[in-house]
C-alpha atoms as an extended CHARMM CRD file, in Angstrom:
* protein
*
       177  EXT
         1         1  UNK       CA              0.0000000000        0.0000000000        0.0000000000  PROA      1               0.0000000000
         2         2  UNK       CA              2.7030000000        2.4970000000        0.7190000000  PROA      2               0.0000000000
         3         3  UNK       CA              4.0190000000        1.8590000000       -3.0090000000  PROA      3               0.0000000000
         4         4  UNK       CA              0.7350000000        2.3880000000       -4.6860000000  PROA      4               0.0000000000
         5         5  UNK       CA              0.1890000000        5.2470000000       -2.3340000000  PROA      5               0.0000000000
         6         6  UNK       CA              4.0150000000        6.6530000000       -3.2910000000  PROA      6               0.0000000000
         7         7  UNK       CA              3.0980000000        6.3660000000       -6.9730000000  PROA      7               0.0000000000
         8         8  UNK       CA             -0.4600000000        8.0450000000       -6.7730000000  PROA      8               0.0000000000
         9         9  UNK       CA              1.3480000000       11.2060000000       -4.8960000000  PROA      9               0.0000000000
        10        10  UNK       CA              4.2460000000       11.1480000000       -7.4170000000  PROA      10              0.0000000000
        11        11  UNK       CA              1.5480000000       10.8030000000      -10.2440000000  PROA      11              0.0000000000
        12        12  UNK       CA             -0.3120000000       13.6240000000       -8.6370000000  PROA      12              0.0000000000
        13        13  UNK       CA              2.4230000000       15.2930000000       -7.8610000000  PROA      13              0.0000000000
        14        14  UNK       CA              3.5310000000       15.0140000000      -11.8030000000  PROA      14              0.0000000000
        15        15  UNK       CA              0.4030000000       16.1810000000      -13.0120000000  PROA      15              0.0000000000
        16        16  UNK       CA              0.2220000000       19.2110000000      -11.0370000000  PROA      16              0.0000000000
        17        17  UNK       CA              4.7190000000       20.1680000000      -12.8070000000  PROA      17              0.0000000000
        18        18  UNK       CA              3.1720000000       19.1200000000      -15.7180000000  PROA      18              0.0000000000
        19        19  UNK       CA             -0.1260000000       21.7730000000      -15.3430000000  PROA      19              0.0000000000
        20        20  UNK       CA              2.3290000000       24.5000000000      -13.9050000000  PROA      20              0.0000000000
        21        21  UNK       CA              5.1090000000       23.8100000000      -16.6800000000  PROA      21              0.0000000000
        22        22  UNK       CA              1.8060000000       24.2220000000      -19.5300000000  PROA      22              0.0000000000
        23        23  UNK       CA              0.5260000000       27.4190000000      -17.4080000000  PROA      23              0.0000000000
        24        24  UNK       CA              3.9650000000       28.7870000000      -17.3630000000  PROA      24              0.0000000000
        25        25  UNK       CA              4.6280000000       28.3290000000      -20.8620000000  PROA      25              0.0000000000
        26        26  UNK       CA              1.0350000000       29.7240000000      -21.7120000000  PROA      26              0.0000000000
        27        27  UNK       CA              2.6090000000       32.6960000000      -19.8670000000  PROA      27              0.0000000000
        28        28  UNK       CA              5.0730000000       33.2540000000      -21.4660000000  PROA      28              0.0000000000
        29        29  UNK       CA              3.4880000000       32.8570000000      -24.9330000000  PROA      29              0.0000000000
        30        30  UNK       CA              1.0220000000       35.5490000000      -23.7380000000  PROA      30              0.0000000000
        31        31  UNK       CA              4.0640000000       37.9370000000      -21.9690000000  PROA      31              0.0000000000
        32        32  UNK       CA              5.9400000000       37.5350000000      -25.5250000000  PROA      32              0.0000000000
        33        33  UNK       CA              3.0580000000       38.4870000000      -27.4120000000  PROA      33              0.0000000000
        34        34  UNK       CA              2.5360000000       41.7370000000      -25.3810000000  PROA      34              0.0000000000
        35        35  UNK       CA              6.1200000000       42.3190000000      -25.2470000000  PROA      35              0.0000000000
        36        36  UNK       CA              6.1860000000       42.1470000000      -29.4070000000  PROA      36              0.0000000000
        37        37  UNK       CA              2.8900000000       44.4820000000      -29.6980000000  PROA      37              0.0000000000
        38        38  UNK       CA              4.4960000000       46.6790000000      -27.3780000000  PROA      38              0.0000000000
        39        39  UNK       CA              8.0410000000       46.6040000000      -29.8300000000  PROA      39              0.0000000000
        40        40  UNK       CA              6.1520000000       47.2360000000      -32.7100000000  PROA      40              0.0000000000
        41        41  UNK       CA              4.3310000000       50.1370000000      -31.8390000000  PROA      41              0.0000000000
        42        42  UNK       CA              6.8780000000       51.5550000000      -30.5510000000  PROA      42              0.0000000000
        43        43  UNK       CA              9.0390000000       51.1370000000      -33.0800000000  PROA      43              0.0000000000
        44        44  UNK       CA              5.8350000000       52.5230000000      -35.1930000000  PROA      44              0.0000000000
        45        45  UNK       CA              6.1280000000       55.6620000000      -32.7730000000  PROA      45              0.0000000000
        46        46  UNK       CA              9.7910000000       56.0220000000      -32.9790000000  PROA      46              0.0000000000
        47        47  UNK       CA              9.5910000000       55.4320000000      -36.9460000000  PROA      47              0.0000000000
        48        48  UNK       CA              6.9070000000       58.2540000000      -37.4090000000  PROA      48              0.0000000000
        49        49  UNK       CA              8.9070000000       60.3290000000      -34.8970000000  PROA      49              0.0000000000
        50        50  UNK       CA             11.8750000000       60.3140000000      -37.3390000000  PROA      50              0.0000000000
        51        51  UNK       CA              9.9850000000       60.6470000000      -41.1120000000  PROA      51              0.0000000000
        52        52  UNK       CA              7.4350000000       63.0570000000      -39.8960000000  PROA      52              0.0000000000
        53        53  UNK       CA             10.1290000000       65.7800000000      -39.5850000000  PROA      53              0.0000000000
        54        54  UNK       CA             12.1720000000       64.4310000000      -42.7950000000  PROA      54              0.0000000000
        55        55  UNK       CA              8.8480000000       64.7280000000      -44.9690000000  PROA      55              0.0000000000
        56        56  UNK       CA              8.2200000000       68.2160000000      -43.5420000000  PROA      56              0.0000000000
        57        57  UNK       CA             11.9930000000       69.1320000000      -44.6610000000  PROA      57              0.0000000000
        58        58  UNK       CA             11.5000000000       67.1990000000      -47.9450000000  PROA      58              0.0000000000
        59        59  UNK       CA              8.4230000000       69.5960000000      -48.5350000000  PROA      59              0.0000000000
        60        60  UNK       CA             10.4030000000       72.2820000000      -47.6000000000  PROA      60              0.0000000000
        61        61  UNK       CA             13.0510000000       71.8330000000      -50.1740000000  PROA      61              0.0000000000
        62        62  UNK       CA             10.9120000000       71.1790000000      -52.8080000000  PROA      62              0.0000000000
        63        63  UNK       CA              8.9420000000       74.6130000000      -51.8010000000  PROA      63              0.0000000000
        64        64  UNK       CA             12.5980000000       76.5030000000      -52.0650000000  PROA      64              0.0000000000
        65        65  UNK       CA             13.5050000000       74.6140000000      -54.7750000000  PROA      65              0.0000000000
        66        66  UNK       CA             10.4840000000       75.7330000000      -56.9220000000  PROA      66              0.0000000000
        67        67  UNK       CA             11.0840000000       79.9120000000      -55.8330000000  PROA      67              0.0000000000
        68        68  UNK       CA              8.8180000000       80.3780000000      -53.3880000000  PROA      68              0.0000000000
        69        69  UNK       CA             11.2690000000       81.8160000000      -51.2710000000  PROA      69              0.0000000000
        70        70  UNK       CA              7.8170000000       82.9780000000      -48.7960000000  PROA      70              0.0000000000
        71        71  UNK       CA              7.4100000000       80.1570000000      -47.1560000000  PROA      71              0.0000000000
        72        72  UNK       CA              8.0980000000       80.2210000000      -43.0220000000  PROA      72              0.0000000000
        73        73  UNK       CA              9.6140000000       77.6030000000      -41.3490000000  PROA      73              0.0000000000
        74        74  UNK       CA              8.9690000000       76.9750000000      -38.0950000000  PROA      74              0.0000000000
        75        75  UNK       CA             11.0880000000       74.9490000000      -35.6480000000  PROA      75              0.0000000000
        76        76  UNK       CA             10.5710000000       73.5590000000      -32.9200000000  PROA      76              0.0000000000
        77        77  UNK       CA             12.8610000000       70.9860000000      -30.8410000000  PROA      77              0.0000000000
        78        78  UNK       CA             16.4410000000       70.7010000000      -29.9460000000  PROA      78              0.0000000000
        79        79  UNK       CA             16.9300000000       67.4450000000      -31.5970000000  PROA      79              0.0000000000
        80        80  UNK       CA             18.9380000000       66.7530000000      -35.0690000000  PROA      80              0.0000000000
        81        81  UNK       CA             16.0830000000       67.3790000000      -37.9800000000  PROA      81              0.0000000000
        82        82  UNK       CA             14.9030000000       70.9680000000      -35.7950000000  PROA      82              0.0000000000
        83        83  UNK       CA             18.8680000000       71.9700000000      -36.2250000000  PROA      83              0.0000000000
        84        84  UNK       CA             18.5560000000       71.1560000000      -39.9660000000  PROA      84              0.0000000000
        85        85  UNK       CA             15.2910000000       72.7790000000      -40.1020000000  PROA      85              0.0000000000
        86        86  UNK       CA             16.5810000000       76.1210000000      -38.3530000000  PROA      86              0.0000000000
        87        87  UNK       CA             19.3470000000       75.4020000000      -40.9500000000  PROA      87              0.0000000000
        88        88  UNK       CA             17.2710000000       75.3900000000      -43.8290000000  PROA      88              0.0000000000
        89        89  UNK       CA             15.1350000000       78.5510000000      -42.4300000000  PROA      89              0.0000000000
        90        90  UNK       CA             18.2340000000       80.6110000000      -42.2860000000  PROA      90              0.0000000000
        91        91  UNK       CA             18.8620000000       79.2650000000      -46.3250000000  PROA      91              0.0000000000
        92        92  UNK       CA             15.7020000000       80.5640000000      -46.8150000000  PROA      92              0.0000000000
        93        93  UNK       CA             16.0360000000       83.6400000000      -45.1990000000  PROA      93              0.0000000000
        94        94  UNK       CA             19.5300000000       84.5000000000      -47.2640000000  PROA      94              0.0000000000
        95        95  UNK       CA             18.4880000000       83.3170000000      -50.6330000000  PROA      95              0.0000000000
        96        96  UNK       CA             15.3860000000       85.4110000000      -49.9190000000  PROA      96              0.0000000000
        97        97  UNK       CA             18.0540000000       88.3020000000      -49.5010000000  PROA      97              0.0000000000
        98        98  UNK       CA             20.1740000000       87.8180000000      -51.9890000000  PROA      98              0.0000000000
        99        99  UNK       CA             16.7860000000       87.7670000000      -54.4470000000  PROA      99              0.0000000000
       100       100  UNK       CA             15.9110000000       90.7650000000      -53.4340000000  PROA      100             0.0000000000
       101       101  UNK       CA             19.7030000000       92.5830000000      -53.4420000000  PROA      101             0.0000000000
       102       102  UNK       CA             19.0600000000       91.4690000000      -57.3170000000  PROA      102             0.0000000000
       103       103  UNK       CA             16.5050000000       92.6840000000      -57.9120000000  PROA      103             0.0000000000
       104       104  UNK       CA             16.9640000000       96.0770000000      -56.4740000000  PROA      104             0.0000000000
       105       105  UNK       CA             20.2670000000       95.4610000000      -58.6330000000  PROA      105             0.0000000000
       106       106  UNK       CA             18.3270000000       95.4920000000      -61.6760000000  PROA      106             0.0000000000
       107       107  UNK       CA             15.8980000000       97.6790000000      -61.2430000000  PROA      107             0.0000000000
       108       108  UNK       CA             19.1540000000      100.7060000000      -60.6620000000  PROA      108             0.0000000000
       109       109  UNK       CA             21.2230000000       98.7460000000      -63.9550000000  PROA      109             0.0000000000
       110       110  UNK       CA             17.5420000000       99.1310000000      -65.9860000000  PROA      110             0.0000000000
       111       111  UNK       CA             17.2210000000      103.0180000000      -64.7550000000  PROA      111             0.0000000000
       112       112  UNK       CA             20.4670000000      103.6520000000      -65.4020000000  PROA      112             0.0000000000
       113       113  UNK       CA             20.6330000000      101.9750000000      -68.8720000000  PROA      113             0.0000000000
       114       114  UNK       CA             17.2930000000      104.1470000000      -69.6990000000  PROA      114             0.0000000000
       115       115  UNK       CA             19.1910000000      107.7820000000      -68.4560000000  PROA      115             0.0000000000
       116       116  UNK       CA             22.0120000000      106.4660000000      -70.4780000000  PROA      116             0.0000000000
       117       117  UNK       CA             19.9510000000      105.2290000000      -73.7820000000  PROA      117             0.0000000000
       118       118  UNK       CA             17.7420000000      109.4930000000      -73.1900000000  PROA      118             0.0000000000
       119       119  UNK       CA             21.5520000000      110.8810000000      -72.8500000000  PROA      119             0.0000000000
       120       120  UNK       CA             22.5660000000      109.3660000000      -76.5050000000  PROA      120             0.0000000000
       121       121  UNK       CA             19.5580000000      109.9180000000      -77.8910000000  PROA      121             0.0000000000
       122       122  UNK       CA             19.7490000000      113.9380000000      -76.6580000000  PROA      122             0.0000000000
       123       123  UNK       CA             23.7210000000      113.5840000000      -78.1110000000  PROA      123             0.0000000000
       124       124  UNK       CA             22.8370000000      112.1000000000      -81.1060000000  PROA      124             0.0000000000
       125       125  UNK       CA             20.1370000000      114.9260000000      -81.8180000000  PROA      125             0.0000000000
       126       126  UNK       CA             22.7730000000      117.4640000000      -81.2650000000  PROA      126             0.0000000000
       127       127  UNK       CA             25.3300000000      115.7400000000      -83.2050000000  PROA      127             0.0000000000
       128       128  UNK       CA             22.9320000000      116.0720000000      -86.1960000000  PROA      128             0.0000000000
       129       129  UNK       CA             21.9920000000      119.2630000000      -85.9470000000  PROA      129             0.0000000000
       130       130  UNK       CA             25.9120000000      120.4320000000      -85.6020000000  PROA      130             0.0000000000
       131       131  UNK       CA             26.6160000000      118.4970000000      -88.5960000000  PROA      131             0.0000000000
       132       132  UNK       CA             23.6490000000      120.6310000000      -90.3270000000  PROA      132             0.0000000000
       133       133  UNK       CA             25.1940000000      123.5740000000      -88.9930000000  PROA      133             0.0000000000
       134       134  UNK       CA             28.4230000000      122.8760000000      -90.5830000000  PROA      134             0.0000000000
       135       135  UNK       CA             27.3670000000      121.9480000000      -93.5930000000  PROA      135             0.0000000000
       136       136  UNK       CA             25.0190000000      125.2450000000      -94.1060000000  PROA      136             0.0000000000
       137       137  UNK       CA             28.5700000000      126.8810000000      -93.0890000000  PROA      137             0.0000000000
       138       138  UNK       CA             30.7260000000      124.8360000000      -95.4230000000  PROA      138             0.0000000000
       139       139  UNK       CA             27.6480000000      126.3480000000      -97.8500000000  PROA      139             0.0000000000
       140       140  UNK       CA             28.0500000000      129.3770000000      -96.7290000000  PROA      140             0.0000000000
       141       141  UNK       CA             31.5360000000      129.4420000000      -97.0340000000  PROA      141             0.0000000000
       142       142  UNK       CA             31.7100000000      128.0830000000     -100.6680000000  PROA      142             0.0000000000
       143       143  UNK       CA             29.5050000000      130.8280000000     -101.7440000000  PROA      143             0.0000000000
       144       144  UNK       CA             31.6110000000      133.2070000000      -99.7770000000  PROA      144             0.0000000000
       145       145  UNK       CA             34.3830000000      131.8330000000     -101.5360000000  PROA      145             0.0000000000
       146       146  UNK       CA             33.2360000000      132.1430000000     -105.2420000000  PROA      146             0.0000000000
       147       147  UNK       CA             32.4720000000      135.5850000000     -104.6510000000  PROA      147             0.0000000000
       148       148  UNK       CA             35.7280000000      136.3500000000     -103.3520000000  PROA      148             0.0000000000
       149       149  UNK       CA             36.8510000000      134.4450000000     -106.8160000000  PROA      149             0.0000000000
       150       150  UNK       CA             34.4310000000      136.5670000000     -108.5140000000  PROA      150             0.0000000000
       151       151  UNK       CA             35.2630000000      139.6580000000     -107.2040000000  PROA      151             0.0000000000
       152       152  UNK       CA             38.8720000000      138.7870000000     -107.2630000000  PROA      152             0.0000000000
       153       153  UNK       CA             38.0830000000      137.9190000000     -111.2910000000  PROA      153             0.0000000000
       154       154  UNK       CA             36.2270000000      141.2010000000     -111.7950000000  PROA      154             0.0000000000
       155       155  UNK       CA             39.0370000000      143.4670000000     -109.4870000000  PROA      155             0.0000000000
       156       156  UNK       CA             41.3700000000      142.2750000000     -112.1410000000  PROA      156             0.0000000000
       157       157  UNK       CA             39.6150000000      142.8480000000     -115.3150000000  PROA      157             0.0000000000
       158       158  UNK       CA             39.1840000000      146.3730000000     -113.5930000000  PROA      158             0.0000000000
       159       159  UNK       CA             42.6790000000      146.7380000000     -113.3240000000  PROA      159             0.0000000000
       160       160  UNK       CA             43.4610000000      145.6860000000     -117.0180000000  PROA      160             0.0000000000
       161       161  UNK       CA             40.7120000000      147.6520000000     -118.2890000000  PROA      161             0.0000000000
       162       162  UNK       CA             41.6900000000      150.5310000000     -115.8530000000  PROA      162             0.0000000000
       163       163  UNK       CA             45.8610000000      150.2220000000     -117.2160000000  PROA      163             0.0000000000
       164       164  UNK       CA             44.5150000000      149.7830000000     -121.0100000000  PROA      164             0.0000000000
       165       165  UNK       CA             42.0570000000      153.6460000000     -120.5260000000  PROA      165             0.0000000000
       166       166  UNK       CA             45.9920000000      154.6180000000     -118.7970000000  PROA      166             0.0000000000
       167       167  UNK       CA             47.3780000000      153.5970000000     -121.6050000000  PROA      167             0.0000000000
       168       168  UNK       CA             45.1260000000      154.9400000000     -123.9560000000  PROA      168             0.0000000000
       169       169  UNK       CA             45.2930000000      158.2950000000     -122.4090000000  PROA      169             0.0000000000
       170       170  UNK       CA             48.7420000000      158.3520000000     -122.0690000000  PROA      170             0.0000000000
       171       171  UNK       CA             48.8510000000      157.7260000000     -126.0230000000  PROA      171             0.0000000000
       172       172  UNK       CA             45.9250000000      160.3600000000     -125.6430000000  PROA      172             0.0000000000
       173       173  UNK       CA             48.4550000000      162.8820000000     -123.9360000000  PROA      173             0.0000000000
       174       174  UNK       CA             51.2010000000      162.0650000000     -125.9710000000  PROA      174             0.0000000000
       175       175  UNK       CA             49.0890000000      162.8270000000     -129.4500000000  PROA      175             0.0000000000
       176       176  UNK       CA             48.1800000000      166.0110000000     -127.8340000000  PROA      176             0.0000000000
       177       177  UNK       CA             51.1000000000      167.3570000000     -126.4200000000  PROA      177             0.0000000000
């Protein structure tokens, strides 16, 4: 009796490991489980922690990189993508200057080719009217000049004619006297 009553507690006490061992591993299944779900949504977390802010500075890019040069960006954080987003603002920012420094740039190069463009116009006007001027005076002086040749013609036919009525009155006085 004390064998069959040693076997019945050592069967007993078997089946109650082997319960415990199944509840433990049931357990553990369940623990693992939860651990995993937990993993993966924090790793879900983490993940959209870390694209969230690359997608905003992918946007942001693409907004600079089109000319809108308007566009605020606002930072917030301490961490890595808020230093490359402050980064980027102060890109912004410059380009945004240096856009405008241009433009004022050509807005003074377009006045100033326009004052320059009135200036050789107003030259150019008075360069053709001088050249009128001179050649009414080159006129002018032609004329003057073929008088002179005319009255330089007619002063010496005077003098001939006036030394041929000497002549002829010196033969005058001669006959006479």
């Amino acid at each position: 009796d004390v064998l069959k009553a040693s076997s019945e507690r050592h069967e007993a006490t078997e089946a109650v490991a082997h319960a415990g061992y199944t509840q433990s591993l049931w357990m553990l299944a369940v623990l693992m489980l939860v651990a995993l779900s937990i993993g993966g949504l924090g790793s879900v977390v983490i993940l959209r922690s870390i694209t969230a802010p690359l997608h905003r500075m992918v946007d942001v890019a693409t907004t600079v990189a089109d000319g809108n040069l308007r566009t605020r960006i606002e930072v917030s954080g301490r961490d890595e993508t808020s230093q490359v987003m402050a980064a980027m603002s102060r890109m912004n920012q410059s380009l945004a200057q240096v856009v405008s420094q241009v433009r004022q740039a050509s807005q003074f190069v377009a006045h100033a080719s326009s004052e320059i463009a009135t200036g050789n116009m107003d030259l150019s006007n008075r360069t053709e009217q001088q050249a009128s001027n001179l050649q009414e005076t080159a006129a002018a002086i032609e004329h003057l000049t073929s008088s002179v040749r005319n009255s330089a013609s007619s002063a010496h036919q005077a003098n001939q004619l006036a030394a041929e009525a000497c002549a002829v009155a010196e033969q005058g006085g001669a006959v006479v006297g």
